[in-house]
Structures are given as structure tokens and as C-alpha cells.
DSSP file (Angstrom, degrees, kcal/mol; ACC not computed):
  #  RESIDUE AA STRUCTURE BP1 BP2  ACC     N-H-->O    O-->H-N    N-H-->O    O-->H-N    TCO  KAPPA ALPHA  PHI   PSI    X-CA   Y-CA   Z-CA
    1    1 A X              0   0    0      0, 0.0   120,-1.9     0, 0.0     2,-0.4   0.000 360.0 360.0 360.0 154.5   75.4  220.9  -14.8
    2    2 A X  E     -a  121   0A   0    118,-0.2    63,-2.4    63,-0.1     2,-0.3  -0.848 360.0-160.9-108.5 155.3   78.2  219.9  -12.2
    3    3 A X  E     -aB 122  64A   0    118,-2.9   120,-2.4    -2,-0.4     2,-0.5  -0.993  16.5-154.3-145.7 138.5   79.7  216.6  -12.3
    4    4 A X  E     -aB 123  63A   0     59,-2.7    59,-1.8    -2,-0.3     2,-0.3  -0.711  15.5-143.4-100.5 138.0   81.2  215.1  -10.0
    5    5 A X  E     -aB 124  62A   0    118,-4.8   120,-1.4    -2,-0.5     2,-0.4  -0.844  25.4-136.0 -96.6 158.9   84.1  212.2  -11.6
    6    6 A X  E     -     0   0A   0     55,-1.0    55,-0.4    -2,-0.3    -1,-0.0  -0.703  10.7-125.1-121.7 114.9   84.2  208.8   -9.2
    7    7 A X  E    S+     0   0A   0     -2,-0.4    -1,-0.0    53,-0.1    -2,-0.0   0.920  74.2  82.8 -23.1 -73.2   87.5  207.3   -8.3
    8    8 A X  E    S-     0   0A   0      1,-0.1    53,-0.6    52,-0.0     2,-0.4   0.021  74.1-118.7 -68.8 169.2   87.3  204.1   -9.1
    9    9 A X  E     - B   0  60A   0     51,-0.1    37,-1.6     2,-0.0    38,-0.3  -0.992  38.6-160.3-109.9 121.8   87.8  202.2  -12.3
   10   10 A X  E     -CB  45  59A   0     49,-3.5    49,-1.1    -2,-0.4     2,-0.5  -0.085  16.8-160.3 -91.0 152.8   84.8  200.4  -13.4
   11   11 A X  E     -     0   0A   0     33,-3.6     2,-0.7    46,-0.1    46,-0.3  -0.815  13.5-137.5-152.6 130.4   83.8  197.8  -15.5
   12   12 A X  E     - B   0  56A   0     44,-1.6    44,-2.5    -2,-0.5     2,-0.4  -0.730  29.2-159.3 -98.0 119.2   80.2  196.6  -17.2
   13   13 A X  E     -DB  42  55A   0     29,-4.3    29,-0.9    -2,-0.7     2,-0.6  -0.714  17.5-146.1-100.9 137.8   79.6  193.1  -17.1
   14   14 A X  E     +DB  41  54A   0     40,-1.8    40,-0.8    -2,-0.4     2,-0.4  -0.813  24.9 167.9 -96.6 127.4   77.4  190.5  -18.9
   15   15 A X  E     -D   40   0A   0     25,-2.3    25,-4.0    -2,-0.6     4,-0.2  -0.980  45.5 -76.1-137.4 143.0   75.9  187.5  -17.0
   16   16 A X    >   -     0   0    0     -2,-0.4     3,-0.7    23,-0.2    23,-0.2   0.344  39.1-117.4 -11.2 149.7   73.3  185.1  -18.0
   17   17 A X  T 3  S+     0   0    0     21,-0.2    22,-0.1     1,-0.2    -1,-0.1   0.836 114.2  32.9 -88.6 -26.0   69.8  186.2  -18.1
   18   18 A X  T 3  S+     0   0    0     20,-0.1     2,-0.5    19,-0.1    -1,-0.2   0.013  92.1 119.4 -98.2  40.0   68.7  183.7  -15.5
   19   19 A X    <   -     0   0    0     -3,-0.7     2,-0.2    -4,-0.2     3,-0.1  -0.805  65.7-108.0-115.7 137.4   71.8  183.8  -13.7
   20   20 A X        -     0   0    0     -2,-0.5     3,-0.2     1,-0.1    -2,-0.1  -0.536  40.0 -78.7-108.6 170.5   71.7  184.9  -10.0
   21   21 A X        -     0   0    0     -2,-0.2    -1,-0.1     1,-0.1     4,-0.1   0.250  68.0-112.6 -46.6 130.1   72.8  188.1   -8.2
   22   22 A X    >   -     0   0    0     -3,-0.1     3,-1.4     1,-0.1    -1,-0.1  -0.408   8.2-130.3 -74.3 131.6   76.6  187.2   -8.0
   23   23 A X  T 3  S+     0   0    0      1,-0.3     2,-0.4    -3,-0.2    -1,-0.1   0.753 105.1  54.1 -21.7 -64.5   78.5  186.4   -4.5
   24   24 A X  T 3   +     0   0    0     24,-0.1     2,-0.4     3,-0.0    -1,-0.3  -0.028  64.9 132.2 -95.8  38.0   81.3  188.9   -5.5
   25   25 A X    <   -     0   0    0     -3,-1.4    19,-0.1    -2,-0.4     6,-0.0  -0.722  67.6-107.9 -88.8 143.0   79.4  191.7   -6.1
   26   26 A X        -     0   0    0     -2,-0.4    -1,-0.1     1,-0.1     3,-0.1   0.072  10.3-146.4 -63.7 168.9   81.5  194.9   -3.9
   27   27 A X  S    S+     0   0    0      1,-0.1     2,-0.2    -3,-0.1    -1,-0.1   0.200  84.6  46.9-121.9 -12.0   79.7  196.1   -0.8
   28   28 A X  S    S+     0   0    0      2,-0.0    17,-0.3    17,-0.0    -1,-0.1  -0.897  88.5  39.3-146.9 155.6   81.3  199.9   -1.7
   29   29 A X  S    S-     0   0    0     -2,-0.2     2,-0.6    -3,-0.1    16,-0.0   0.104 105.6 -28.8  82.4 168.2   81.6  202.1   -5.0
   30   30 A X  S    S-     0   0    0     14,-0.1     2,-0.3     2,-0.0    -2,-0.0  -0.426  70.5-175.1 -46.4  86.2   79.2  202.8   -7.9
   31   31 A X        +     0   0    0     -2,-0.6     2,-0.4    13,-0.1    13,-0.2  -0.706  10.3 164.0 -62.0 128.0   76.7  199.2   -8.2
   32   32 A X  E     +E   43   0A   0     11,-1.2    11,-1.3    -2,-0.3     2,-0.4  -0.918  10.2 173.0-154.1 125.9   74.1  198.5  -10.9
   33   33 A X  E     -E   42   0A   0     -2,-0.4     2,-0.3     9,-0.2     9,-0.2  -0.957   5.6-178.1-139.0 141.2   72.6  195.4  -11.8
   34   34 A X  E     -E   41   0A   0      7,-0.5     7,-0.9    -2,-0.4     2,-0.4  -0.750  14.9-153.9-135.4 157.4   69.4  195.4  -14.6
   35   35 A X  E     +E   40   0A   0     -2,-0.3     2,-0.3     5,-0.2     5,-0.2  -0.966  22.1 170.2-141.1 134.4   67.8  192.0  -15.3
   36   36 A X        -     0   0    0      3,-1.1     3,-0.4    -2,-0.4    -2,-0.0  -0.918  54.0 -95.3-140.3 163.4   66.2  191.6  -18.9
   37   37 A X  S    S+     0   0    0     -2,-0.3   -20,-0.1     1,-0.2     3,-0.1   0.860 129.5  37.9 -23.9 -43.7   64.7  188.8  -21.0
   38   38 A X  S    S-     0   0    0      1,-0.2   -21,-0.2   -21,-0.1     2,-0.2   0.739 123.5 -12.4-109.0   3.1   68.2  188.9  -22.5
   39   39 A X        -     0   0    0     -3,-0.4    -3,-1.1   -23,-0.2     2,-0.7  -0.972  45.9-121.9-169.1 143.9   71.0  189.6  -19.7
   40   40 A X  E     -DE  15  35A   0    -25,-4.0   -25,-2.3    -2,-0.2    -5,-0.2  -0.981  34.6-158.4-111.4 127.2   71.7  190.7  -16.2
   41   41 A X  E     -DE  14  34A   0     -7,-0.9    -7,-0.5    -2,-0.7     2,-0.3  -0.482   8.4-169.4 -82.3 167.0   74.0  193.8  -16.8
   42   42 A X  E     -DE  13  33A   0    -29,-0.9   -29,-4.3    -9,-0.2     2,-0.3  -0.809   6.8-164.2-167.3 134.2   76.0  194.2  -13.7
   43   43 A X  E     + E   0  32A   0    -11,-1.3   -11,-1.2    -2,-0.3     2,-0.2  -0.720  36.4 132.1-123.5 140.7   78.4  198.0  -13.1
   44   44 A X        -     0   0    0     -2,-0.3   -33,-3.6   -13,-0.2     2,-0.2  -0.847  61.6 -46.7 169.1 164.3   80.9  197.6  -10.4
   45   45 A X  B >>  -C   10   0A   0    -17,-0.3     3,-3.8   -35,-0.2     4,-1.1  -0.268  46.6-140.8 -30.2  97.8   84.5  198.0   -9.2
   46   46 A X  T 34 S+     0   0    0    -37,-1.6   -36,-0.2     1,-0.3    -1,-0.1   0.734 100.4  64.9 -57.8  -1.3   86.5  196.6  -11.9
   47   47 A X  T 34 S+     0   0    0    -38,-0.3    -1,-0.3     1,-0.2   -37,-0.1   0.787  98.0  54.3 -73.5 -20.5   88.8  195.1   -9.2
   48   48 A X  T <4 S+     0   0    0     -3,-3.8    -1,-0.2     2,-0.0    -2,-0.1   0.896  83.5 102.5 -95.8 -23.4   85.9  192.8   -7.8
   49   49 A X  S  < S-     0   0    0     -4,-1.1     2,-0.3     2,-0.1   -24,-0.0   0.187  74.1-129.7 -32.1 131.0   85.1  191.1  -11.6
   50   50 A X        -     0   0    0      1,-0.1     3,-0.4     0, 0.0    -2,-0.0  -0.758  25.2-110.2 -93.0 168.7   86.6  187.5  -11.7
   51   51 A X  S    S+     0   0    0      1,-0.3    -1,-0.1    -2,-0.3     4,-0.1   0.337 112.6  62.8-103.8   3.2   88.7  187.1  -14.7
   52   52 A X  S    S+     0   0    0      2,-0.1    -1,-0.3     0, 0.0     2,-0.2   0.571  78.2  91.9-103.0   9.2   85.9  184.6  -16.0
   53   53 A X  S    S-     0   0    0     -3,-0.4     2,-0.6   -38,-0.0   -38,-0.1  -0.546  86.7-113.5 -82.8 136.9   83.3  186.7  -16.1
   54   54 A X  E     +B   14   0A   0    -40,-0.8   -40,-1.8    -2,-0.2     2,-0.3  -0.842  54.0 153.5-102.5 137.3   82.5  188.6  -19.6
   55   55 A X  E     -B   13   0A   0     -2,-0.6     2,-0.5   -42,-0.3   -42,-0.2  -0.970  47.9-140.6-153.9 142.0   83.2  192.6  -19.1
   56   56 A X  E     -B   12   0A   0    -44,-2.5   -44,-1.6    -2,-0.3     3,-0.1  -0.780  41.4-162.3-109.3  77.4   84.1  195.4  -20.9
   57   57 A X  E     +     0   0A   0     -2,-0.5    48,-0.2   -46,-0.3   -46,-0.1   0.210  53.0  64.3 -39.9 171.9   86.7  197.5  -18.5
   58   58 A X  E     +     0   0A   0      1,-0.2    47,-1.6   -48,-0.1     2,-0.3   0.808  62.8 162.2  73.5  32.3   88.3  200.9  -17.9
   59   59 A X  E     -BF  10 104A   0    -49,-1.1   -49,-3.5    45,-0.2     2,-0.3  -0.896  20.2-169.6-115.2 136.3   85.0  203.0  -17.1
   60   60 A X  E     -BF   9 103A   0     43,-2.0    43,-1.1    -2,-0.3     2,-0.5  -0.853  12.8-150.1-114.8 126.7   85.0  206.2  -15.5
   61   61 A X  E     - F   0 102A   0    -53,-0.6   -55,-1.0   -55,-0.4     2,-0.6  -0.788   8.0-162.9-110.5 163.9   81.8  207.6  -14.3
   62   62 A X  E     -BF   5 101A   0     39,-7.9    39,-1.6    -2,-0.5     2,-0.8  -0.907  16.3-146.9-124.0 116.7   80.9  211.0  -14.0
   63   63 A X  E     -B    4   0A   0    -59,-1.8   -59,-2.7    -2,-0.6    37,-0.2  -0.765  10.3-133.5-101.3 111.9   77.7  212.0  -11.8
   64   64 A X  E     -B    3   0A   0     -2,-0.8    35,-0.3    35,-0.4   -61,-0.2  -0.187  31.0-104.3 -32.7 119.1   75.7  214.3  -12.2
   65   65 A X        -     0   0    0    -63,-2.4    -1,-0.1     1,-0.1   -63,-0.1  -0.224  61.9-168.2 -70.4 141.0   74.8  216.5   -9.0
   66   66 A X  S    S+     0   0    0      1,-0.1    32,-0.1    -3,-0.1    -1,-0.1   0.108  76.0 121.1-112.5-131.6   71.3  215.6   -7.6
   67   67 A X        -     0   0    0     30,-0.2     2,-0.4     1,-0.1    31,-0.2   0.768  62.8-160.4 -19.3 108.1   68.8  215.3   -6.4
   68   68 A X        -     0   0    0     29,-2.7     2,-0.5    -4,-0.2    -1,-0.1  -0.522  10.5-133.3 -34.0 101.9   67.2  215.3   -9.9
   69   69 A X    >   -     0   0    0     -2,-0.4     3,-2.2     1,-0.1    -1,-0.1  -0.493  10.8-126.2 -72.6 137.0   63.8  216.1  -10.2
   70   70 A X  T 3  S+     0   0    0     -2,-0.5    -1,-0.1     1,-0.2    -2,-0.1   0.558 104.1  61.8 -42.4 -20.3   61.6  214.2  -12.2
   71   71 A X  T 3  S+     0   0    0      2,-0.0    -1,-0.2     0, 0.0    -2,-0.0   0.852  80.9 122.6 -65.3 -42.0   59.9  216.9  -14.4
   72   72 A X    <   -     0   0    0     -3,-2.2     2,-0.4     1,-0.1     3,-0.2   0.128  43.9-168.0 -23.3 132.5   63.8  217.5  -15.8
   73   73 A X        +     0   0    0      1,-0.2    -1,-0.1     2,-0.0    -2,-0.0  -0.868  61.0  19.0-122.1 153.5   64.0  217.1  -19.4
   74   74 A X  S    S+     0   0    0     -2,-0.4    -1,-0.2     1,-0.1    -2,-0.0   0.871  75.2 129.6  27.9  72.5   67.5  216.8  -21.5
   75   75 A X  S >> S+     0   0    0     -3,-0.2     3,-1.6     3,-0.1     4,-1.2   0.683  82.8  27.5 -82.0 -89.7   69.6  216.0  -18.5
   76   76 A X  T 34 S+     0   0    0      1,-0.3     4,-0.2     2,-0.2     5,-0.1   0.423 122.0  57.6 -45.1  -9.3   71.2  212.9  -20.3
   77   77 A X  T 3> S+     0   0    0      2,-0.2     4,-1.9     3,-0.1    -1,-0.3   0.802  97.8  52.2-115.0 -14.0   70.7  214.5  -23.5
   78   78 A X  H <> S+     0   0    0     -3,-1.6     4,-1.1     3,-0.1    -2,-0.2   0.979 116.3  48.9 -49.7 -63.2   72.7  217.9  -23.0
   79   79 A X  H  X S+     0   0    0     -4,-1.2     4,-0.8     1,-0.2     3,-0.4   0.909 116.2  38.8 -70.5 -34.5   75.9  215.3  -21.7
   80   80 A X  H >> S+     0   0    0     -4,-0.2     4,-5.2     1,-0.2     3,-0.9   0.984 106.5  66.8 -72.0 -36.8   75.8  212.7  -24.9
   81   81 A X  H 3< S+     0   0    0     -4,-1.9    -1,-0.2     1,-0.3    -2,-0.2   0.805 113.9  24.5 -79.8 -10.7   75.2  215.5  -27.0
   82   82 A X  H 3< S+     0   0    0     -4,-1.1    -1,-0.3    -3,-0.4    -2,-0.2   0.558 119.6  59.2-110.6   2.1   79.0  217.0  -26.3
   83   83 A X  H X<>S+     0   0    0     -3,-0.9     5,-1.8    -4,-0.8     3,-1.7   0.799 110.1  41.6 -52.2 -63.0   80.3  213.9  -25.5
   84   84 A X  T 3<5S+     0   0    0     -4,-5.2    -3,-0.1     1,-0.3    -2,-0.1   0.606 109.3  58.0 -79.0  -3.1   79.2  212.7  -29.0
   85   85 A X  T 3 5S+     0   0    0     -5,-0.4    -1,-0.3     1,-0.2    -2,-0.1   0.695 108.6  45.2 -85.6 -20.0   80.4  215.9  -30.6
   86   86 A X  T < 5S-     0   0    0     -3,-1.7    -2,-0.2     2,-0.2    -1,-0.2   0.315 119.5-120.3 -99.4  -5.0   83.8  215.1  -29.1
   87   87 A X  T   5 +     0   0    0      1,-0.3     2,-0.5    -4,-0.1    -3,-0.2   0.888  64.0 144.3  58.3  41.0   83.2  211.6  -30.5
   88   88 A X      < -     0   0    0     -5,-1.8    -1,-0.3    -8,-0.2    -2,-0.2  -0.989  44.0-121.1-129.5 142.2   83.5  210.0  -27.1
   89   89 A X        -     0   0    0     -2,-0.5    15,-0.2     1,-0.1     2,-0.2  -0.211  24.2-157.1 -62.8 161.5   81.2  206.8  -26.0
   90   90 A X        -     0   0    0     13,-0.1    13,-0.2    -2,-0.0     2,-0.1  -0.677  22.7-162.2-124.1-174.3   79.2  206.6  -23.5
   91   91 A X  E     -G  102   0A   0     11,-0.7    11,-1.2    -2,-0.2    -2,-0.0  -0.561  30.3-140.8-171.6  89.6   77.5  204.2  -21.2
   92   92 A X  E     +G  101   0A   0      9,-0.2     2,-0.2    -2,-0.1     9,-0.2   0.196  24.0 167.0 -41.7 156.6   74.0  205.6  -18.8
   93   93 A X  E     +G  100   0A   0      7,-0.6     7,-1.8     2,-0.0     2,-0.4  -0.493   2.2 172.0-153.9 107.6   73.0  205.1  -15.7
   94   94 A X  E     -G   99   0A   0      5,-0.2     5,-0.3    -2,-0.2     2,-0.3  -0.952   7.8-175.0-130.2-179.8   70.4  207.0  -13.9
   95   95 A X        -     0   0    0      3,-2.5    -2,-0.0    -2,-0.4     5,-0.0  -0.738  54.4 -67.9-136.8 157.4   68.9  206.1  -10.4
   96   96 A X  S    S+     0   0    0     -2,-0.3   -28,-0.1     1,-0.2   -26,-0.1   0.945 136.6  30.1 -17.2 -67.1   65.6  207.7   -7.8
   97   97 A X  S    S-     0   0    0    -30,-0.1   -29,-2.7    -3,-0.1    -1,-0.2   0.819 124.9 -17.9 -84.6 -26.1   68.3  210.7   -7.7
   98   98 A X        -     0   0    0    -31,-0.2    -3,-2.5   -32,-0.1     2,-0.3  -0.595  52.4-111.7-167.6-140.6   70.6  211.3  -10.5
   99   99 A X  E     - G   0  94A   0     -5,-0.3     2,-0.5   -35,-0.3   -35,-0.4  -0.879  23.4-154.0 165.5 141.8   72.0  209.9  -13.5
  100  100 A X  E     - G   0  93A   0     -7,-1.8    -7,-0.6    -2,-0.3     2,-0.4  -0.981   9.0-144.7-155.8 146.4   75.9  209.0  -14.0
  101  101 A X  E     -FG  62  92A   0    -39,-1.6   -39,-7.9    -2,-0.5     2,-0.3  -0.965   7.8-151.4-126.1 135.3   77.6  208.9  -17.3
  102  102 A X  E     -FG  61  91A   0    -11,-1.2   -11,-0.7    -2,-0.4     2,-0.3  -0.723  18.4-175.8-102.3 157.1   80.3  206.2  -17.7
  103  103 A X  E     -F   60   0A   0    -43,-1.1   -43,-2.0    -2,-0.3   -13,-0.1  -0.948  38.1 -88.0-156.0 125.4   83.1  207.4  -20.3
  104  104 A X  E     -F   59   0A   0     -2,-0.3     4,-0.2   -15,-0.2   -45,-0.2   0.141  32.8-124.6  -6.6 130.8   86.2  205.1  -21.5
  105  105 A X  S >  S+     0   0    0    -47,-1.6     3,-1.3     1,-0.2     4,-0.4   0.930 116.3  49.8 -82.2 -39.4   89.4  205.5  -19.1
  106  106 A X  T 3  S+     0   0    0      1,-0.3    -1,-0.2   -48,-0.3     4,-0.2   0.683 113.0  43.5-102.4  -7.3   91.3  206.5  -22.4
  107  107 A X  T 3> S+     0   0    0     -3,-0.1     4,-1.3     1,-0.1    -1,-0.3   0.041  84.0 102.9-115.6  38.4   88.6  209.3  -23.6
  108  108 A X  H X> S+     0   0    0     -3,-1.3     4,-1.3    -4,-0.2     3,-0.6   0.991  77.5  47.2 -69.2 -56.6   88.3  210.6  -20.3
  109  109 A X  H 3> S+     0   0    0     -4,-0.4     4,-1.9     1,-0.3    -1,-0.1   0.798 114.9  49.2 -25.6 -50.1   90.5  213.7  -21.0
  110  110 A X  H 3> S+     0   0    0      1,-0.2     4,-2.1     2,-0.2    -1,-0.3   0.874 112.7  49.9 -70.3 -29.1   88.5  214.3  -24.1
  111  111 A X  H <X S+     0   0    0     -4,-1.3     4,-0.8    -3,-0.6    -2,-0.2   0.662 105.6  50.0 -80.2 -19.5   85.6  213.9  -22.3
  112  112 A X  H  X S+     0   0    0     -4,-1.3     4,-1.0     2,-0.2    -1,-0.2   0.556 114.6  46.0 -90.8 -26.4   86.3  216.1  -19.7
  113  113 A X  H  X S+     0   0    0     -4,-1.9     4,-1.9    -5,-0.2    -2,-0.2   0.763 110.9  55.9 -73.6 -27.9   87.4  219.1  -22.3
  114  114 A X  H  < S+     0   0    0     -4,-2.1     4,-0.3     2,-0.2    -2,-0.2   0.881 110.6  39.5 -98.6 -21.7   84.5  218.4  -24.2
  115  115 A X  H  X>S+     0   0    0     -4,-0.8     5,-1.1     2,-0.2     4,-0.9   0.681 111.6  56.6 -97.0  -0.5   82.0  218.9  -21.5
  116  116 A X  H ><5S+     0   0    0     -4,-1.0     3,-1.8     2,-0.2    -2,-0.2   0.983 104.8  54.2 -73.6 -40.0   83.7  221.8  -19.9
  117  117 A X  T 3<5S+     0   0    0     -4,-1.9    -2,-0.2     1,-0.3    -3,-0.1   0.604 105.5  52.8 -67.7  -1.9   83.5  223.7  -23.2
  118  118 A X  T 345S-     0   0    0     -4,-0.3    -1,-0.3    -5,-0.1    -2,-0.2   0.929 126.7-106.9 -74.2 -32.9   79.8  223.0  -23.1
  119  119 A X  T <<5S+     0   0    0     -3,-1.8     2,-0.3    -4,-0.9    -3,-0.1   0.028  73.1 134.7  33.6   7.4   79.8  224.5  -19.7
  120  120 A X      < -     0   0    0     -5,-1.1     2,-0.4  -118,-0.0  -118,-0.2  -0.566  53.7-123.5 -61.7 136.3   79.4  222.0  -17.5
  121  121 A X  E     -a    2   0A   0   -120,-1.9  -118,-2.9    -2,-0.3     2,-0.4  -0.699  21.6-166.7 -96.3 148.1   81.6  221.8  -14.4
  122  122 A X  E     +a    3   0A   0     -2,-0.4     2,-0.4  -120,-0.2  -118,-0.2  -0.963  13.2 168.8 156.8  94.3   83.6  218.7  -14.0
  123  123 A X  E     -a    4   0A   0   -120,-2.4  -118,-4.8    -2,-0.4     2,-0.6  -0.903  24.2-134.2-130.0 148.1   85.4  217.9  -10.2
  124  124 A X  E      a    5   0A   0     -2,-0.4  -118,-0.2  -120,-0.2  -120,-0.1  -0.946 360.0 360.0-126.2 135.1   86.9  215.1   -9.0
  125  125 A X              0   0    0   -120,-1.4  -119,-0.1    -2,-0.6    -1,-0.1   0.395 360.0 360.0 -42.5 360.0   86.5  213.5   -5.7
């Protein structure tokens, strides 16, 4: 697969489960926001968090080239499964087109050797 890695540094955020879509979410860069029973997750520009806000920082995503079609099988599970061989976390995202794997700002290196020696190609914007 090629993947393409995203500029920015990133951050996944926890907000209330009733809590609504927040004022300072960015207008540019990689966006996700999931609503469950028990949270709204929210993925963004780690610049745009407020410093009250609970987040986990320092995510790098990597995207996968699309459009994906739906019939694809073991997209997501070809990248965890050398990511996890290399013992680096991950964090999912896929969308209508493609799929983006978020990876730690400090196992990015590893992460980026461990899925070129799967053969997957790895470029940065």
C-alpha cells in the first residue's frame, strides 16, 4: 500500500458524551469527531486543543492512498499487523475513501521502518 504521512501534529481528544461540537474545532488539517453513549472523540491539529481540554498529543497520521473500495478486506489489518510487530501503537481512522493510521510522534521512525520492510511505501507531504 502507499502512504502518504500528514504534516501536522495531532492530538485525540475526549469530550463529554453530551457535550456539543466545540467552537475551536480547525477549519484545515485531518478532523474526526465520533459521538457514543460514552464520549465524543474529537482528532484535530494539536495546536487548536485548549489546554483544558483532556487529549492525548503527538500523533502523526499516515494515509493510506484512496479511493478505497468497499469490497477491500485487510487494509487496516496488513498496517497494525507490522506496526504491532515493531511494537508500535496505533490509533484508526477510516472515512467514505480511505483509512489513516495515527502513530506516536516518538515511534514514528520505527513505524516508518517497520512498514517499509513490509513493503509498503511511505512519502511525506
Amino acid at each position: 500500500m502507499n502512504l502518504t504521512l500528514l504534516p501536522d501534529r495531532l492530538a485525540v481528544c475526549r469530550l463529554e458524551p453530551d457535550s456539543p461540537f466545540p467552537r475551536w474545532l480547525p477549519q484545515a488539517g485531518l478532523l474526526n469527531l465520533t459521538r457514543t453513549a460514552d464520549e465524543l472523540s474529537v482528532v484535530c491539529i494539536e495546536s487548536a486543543v485548549p489546554a483544558t481540554v483532556t487529549m492525548a498529543g503527538g500523533w502523526r497520521a499516515l494515509q493510506v492512498e484512496g479511493p478505497l473500495d468497499f469490497s477491500l478486506v485487510g487494509v487496516l489489518a496488513k498496517l497494525s499487523g507490522a506496526l504491532a510487530e515493531a511494537g508500535v501503537s496505533l490509533f484508526a481512522i477510516s472515512t467514505y475513501d480511505t483509512d489513516y493510521v495515527l502513530v506516536r510522534q516518538e515511534q514514528l521512525a520505527t513505524a516508518r521502518k517497520a512498514l517499509i520492510a513490509a513493503g509498503h511505501t511511505v512519502v511525506s507531504v
